[in-house]
MARKEMAR-700129 format. One record per residue (C-alpha): x, y, z. Coordinates in Angstrom, 1 decimal, always signed. Layout:
BEGIN
{rec {X; Y; Z}},
...
//
This chain:
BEGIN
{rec {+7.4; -12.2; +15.8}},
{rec {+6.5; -9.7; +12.9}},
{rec {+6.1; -6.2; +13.6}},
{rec {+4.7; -3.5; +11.2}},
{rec {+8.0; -1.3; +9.8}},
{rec {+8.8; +1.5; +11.1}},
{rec {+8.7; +5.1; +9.2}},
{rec {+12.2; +5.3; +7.8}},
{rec {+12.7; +9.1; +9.6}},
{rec {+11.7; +7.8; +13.2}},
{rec {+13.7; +4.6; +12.8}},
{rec {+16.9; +7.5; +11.4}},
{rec {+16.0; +9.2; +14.4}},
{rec {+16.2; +6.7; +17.1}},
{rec {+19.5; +5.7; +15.4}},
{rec {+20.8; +8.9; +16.2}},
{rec {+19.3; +9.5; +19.6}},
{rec {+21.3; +6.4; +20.4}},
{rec {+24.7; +7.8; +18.9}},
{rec {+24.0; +10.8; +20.3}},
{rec {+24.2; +8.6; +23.9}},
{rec {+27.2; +7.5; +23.6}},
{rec {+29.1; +10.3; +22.5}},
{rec {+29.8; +12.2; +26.0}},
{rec {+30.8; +8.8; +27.5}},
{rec {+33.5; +8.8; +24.9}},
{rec {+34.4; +12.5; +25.5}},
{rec {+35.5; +12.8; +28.6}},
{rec {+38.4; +9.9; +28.8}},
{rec {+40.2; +12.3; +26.3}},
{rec {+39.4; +15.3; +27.3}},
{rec {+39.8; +14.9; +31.1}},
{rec {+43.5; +15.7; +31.2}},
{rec {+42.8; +19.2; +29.7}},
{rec {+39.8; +19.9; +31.7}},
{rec {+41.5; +18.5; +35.0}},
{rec {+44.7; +21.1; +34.3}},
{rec {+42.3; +23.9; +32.8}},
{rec {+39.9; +23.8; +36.0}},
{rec {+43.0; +23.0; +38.6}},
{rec {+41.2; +20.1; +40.3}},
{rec {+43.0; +16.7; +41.1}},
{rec {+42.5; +13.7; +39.0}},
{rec {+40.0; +11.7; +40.8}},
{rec {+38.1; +14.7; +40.7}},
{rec {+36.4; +13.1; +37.4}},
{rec {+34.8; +10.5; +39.9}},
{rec {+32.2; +13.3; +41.0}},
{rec {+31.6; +14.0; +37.4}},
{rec {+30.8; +10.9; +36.9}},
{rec {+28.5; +10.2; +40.3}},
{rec {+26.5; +12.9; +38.9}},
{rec {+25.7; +11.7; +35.9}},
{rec {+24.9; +8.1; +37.2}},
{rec {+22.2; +9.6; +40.2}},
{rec {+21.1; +11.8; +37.1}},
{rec {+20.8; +8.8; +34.9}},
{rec {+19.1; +6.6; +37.5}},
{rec {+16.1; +9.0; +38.5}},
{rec {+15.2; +9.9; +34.7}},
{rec {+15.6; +6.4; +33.4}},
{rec {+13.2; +5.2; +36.5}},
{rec {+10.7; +7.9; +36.6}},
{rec {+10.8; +8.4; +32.4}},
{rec {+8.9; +4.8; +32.6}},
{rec {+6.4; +5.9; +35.0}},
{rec {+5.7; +9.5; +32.9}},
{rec {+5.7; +8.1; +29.3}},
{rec {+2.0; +7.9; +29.2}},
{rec {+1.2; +11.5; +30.2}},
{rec {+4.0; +12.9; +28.6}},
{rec {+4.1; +11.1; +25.0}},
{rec {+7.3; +10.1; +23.3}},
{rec {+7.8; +12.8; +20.8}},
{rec {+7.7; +15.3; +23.8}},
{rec {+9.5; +13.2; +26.5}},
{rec {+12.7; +12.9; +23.5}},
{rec {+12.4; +16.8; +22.4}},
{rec {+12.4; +17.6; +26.2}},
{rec {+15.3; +15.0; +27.1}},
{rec {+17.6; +16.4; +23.9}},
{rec {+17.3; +19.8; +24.8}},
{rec {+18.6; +19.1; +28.8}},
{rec {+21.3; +17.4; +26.9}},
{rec {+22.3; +19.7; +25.1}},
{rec {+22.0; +22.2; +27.4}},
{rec {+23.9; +20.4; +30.0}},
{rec {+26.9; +19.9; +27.1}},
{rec {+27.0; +23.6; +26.6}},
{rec {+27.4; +24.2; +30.1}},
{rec {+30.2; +21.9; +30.0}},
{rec {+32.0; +23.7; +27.4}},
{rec {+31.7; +27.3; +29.1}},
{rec {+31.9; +26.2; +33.2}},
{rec {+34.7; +28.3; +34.9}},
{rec {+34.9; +25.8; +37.8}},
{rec {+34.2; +21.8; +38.7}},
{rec {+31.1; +22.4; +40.6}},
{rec {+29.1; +23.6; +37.6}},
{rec {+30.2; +20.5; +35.5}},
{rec {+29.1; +18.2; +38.5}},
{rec {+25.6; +20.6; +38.2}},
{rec {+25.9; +19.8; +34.6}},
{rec {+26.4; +16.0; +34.9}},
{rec {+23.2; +15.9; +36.6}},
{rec {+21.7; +17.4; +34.0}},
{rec {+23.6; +15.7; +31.4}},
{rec {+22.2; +12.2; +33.2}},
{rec {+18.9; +13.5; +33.9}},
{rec {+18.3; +14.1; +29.9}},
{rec {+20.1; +10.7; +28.9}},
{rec {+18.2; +8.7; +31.2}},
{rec {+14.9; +9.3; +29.8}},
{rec {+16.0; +9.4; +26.2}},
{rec {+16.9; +6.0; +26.6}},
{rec {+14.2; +5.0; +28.9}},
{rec {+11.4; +6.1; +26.5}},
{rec {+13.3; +5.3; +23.0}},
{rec {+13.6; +1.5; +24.4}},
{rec {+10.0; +1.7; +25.5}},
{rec {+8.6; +2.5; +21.9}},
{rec {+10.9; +0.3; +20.6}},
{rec {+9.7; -2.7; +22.1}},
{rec {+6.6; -2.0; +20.9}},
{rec {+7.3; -0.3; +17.3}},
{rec {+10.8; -1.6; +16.2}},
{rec {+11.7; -5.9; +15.0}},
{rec {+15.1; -7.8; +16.8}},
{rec {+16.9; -6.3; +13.5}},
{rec {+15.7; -2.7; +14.3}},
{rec {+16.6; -2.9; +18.0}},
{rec {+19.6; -4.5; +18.2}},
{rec {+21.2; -2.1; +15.5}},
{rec {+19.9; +0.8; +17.6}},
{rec {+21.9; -0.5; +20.4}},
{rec {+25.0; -0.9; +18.1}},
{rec {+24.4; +2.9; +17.5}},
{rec {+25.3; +3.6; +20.9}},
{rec {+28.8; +1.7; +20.6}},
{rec {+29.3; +3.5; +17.7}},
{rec {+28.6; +6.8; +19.8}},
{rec {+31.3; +6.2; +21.9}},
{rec {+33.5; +5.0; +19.4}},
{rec {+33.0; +8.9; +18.1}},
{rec {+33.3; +10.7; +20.8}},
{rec {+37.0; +10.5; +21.5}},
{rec {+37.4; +11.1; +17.3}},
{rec {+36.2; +14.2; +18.3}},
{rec {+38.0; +14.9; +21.2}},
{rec {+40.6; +14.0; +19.7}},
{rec {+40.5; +16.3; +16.5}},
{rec {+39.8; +19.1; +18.4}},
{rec {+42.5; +19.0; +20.9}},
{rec {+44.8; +18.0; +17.8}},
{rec {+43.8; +21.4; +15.9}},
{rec {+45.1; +23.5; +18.7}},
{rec {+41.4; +24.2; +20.0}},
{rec {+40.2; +23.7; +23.7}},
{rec {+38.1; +20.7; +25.1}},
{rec {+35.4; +23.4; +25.2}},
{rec {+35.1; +22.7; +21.8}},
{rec {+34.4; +19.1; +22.0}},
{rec {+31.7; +19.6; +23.7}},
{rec {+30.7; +22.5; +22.1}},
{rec {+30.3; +20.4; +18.8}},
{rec {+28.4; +17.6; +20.7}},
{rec {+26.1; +20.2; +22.3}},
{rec {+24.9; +21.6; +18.9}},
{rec {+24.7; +18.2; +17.3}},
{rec {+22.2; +17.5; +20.7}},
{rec {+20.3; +20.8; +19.9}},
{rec {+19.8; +19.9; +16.1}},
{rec {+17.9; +16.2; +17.0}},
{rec {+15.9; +18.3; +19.9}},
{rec {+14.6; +20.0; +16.7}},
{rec {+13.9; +17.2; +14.8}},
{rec {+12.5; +15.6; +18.0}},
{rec {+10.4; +18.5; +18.6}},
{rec {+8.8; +18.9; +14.8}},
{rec {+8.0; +15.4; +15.0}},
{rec {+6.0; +15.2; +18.1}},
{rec {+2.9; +14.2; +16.5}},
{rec {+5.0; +11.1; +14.3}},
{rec {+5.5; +9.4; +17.5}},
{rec {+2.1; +8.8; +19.2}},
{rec {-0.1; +6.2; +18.6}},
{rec {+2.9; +3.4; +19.3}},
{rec {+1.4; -0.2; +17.7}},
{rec {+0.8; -2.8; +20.4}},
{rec {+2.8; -5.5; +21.0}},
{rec {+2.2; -8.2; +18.3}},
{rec {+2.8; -11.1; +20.8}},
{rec {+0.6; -9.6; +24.2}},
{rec {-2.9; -10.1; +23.5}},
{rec {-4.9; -7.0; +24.0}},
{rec {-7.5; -7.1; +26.1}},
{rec {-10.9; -4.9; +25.8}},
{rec {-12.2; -2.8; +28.4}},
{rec {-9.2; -2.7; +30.1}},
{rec {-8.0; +1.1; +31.3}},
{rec {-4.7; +2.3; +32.9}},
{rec {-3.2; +0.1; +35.4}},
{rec {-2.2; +1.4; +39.0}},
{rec {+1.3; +1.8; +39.4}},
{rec {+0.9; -0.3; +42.3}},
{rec {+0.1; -3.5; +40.3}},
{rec {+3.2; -3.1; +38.4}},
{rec {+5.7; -2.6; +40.8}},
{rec {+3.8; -6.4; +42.4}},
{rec {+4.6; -7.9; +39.3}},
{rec {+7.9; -10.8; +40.3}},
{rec {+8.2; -10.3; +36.6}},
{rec {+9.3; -6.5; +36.7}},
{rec {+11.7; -7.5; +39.4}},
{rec {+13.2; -10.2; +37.8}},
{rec {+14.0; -8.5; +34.7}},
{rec {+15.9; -5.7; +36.8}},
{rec {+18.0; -8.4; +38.2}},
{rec {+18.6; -9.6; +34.8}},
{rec {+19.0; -6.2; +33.3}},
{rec {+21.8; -5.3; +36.6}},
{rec {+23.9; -8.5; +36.1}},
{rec {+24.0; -8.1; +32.1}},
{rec {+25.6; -4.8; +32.4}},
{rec {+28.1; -5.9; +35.0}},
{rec {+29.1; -8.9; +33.0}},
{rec {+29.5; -5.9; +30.4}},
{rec {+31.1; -3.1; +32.0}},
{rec {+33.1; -5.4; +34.4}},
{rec {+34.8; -7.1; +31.6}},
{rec {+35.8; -4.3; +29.4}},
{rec {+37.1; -2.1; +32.5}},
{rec {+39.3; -5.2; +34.0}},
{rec {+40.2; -7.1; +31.3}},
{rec {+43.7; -5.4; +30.5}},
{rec {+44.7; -5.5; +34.0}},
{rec {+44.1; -9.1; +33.7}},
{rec {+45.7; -9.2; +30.2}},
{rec {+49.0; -7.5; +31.8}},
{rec {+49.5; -8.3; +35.1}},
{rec {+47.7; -12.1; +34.5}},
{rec {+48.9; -12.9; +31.2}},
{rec {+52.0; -11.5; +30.7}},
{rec {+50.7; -9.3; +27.6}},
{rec {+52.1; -5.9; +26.9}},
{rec {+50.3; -3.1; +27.3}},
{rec {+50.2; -2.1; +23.8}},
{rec {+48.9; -6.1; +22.9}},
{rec {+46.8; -6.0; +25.9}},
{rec {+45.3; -2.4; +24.8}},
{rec {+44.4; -4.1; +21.1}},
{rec {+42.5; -7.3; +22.6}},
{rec {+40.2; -5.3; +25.1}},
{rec {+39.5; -2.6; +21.7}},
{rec {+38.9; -6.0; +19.9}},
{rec {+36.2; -6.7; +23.2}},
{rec {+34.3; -4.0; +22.4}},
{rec {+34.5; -4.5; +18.6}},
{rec {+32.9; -7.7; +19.2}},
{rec {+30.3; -6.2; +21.0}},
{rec {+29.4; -3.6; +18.1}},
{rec {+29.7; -6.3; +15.5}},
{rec {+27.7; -8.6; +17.2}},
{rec {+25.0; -6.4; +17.6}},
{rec {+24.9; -5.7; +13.5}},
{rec {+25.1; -9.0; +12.9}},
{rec {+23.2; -10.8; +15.3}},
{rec {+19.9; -8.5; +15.0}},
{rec {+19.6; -10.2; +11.2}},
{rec {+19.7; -13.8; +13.1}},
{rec {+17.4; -12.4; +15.4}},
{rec {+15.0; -11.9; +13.6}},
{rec {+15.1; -14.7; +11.4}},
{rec {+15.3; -17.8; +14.3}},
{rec {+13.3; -15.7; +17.2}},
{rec {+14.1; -13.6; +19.8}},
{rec {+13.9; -16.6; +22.5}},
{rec {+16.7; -18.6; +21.1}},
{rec {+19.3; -16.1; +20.1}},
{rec {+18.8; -15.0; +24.1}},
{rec {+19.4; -18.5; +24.6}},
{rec {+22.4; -19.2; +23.0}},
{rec {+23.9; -15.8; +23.6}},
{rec {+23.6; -16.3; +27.7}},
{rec {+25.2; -19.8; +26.9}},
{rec {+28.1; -18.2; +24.9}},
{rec {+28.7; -15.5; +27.6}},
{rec {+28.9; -18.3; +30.3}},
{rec {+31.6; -20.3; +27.8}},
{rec {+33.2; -17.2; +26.8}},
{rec {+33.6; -15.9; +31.0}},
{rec {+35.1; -20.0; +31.5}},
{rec {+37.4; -19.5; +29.0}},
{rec {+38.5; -16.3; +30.7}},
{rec {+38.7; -18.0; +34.0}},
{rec {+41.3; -21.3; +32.9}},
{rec {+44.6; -20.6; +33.9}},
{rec {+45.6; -21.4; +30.4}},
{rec {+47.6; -19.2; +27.9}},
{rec {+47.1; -15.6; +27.1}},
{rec {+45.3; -16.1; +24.2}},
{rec {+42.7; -18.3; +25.7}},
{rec {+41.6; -15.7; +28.0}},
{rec {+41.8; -13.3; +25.0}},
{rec {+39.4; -15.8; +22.6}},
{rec {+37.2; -16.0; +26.0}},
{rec {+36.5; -12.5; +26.1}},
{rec {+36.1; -11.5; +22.7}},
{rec {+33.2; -14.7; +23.2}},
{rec {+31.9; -12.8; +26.0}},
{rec {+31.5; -9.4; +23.2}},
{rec {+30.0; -11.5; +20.5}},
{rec {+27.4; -13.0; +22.7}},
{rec {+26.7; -10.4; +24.8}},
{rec {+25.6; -8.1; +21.8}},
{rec {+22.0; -8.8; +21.1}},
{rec {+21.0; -9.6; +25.1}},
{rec {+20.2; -6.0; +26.5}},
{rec {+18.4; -4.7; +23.6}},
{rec {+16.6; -8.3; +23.2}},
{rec {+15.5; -8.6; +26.8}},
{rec {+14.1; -5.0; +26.3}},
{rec {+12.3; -6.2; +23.2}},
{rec {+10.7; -9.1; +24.8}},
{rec {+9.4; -7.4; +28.1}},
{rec {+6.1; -6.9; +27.3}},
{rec {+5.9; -10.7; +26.8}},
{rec {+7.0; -10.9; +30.1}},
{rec {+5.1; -7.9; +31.7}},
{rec {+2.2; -7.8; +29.4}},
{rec {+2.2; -4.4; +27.7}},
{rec {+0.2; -2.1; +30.0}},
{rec {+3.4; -2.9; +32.0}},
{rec {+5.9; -2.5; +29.8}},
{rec {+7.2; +1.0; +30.2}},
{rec {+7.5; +0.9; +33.6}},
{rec {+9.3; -1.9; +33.7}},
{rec {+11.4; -1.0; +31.1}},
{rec {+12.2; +2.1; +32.8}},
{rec {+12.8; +0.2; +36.4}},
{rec {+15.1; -2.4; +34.0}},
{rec {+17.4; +0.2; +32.4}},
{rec {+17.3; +2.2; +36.3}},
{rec {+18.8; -1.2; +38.1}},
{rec {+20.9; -1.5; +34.6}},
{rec {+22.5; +1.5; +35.5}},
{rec {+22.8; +0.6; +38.8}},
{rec {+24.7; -2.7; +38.3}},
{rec {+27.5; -0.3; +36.0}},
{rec {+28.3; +1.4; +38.6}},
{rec {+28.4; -0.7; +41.7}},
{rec {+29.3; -4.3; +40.6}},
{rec {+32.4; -3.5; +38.8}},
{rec {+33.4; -1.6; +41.2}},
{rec {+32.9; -3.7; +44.1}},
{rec {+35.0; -6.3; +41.7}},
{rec {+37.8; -3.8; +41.9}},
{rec {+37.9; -4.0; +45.5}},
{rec {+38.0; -7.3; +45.4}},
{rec {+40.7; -7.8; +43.3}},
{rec {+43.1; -5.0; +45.1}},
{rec {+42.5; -7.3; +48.1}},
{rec {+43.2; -10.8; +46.0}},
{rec {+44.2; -10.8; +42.0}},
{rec {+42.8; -10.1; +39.2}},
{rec {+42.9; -13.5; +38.3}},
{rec {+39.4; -13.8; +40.2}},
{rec {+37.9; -12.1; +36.9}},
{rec {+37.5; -15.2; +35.1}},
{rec {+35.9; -16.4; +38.2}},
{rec {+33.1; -13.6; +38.8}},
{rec {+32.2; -13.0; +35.3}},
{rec {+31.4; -16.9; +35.3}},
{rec {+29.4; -16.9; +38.4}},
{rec {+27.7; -13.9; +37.3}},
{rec {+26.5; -15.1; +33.7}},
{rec {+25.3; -18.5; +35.4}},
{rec {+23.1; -16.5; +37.8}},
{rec {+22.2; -14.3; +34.5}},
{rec {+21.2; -17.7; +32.6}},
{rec {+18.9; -18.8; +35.9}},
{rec {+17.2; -15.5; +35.7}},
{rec {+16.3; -15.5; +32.1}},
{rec {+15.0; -19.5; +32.1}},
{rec {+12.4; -18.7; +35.4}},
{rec {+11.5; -15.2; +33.7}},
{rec {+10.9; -17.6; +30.6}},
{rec {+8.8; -20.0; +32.6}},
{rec {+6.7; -17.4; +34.1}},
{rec {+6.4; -15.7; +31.1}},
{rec {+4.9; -18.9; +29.0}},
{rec {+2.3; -19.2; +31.7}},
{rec {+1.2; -15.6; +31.8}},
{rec {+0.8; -15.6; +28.2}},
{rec {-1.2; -18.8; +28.5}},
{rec {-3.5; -16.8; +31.0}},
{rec {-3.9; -13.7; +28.7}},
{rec {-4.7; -15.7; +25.5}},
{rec {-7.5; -17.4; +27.7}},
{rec {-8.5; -14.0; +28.8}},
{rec {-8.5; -12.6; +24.9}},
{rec {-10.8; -15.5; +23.9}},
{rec {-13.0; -15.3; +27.0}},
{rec {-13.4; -11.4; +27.5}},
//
């Protein structure tokens, strides 16, 4: 699959849309402590934070998918960024919880349809190389945010400033977002969905009957709760499974999510040399052999090679499915369902890992192995019938193309 490059300042921006994602997820695992004592709220108080942010997250991420025709690109990111940023400044100034939950909100609302709408033009605009590295640039996002955190708090200065710094950063790309608006229209079409003449909008309705659209949202859910699930129970299984200290156990799960960034560098170049199709392939195979590996009652270090497995191969899988829904959706689908897939994605963070939490406080951890292993299998059942039905859809465009 060859797509036409993409201008160097879009492809610069996207990158940094993407960091620009991750960074309040990093922020607030550092800065929680401070903001907890500052406010005088309890701990789990950080739990309606977050809630926020995910309904926030899940509405714009949906409805981003639905409005990206009307609205445009340029103007749906410029719009986003500024809500963003916004939302971060009213985290560094709130006198009391209930504003940062109205914040969150906010915070998710803006999030959710950057990344709605930048993975919709990407699947049109951007290669496997381009994609998968913009995904890395969310890992590397939250690899920054606590730096910051960090440095601020280690200066003397508040968490206030934290976000302060993250909230200006936001404001600067709204700028570029908004002098750019025209740069992003006219998105190329899909180079592997025929277009078809004559044809005009297509009734939300006909989308939402696609089994494709739905499939892919189950997909898109059980990818990110192999994800999330493994990187948020892995060092309770490392500790109280294995044996590992902390400070080991602390290392191998940083090592997880390494593998995760690295594979997505990496494994974009191989994408886009031996096709999109296989690299899915052998990826949902290596996160099936690296989830078994976690499951053997074997030695620590088994469990450890299984889940660094699970990081490498998991890389390229969300921002490749993304890139290959127009094949399976056609593309007068495809931001819809790409906004429905990264809704149910969201979805699947928050409820399936912690659903496995209550499981495990009721059995072991030990069951980890177990669930991420019966989760990738029904992941690898998913993609192979989303495959099937996508090879005979495309058959039935091509005739169309020819015959129209």
């Amino acid at each position: 699959m060859s797509v036409t490059p993409p201008r160097a300042s879009l492809l610069l921006l996207a990158y940094l849309a993407f960091v620009s994602l991750g960074l309040p997820d990093g922020l607030i695992g550092v800065g929680w402590p401070s903001i907890r004592a500052d406010l005088g709220v309890p701990t789990e108080a950080v739990g309606l934070v977050l809630t926020a942010g995910t309904v926030g997250y899940l509405t714009s991420s949906v409805l981003a998918g639905f409005t990206l025709a009307r609205l445009g690109v340029g103007r749906l990111l410029a719009g986003s960024t500024v809500l963003a940023s916004l939302a971060l400044t009213g985290y560094a100034s709130t006198p009391e919880l209930a504003l940062m939950i109205g914040c969150a909100l906010v915070l998710g609302l803006g999030s959710g349809a950057v990344d709605s709408g930048l993975n919709a033009y990407a699947a049109g605009a951007f290669g496997p190389r381009h994609m998968t590295w913009m995904h890395a640039c969310f890992g590397l996002g939250v690899a920054l945010g606590p730096l910051i955190m960090t440095g601020a708090l280690g200066a003397g200065l508040s968490w206030r400033w934290g976000y302060g710094l993250v909230a200006a950063a936001q404001l600067a790309l709204a700028a570029a977002f908004a002098l750019t608006v025209r740069a992003w229209r006219g998105r190329p079409a899909h180079p592997a969905v025929p277009v078809v003449a004559g044809t005009g909008p297509v009734p939300v309705r006909e989308t939402l009957r696609l089994p494709a659209v739905w499939l892919g949202a189950l997909a898109f859910m059980l990818y990110v709760a192999i994800e999330i699930s493994a990187g948020l129970w892995a060092f309770l299984l490392l500790t109280e499974g294995r044996h590992l200290s902390a400070t080991t156990a602390g290392l191998c799960v940083s090592g997880y999510w390494g593998s995760l960034f690295v594979g997505r560098v990496v494994q974009g170049v191989v994408a886009e040399r031996l096709g999109v199709g296989r690299v899915l392939r052998g990826s949902l195979l290596g996160m099936t052999a690296g989830a078994l590996l976690i499951a053997l009652p074997a030695p620590a270090w088994v469990a450890v090679a299984g889940l660094v497995l699970v990081g490498f191969a998991a890389a390229p899988v969300y921002p490749l499915l993304t890139l290959a829904t127009p094949e399976r959706v056609g593309a007068a689908h495809a931001d819809r369902a790409i906004g429905v897939q990264i809704g149910t994605a969201g979805l699947g963070a928050a409820l399936i890992p912690g659903g496995l939490g209550v499981l495990f406080g009721h059995t072991s951890v030990a069951l980890l192995g177990p669930a991420l292993t019966v989760l990738s299998v029904l992941l690898l059942l998913l993609h192979a019938m989303a495959e099937r039905r996508s090879v005979a859809v495309t058959g039935r465009r091509s005739v169309a193309a020819v015959t129209g």
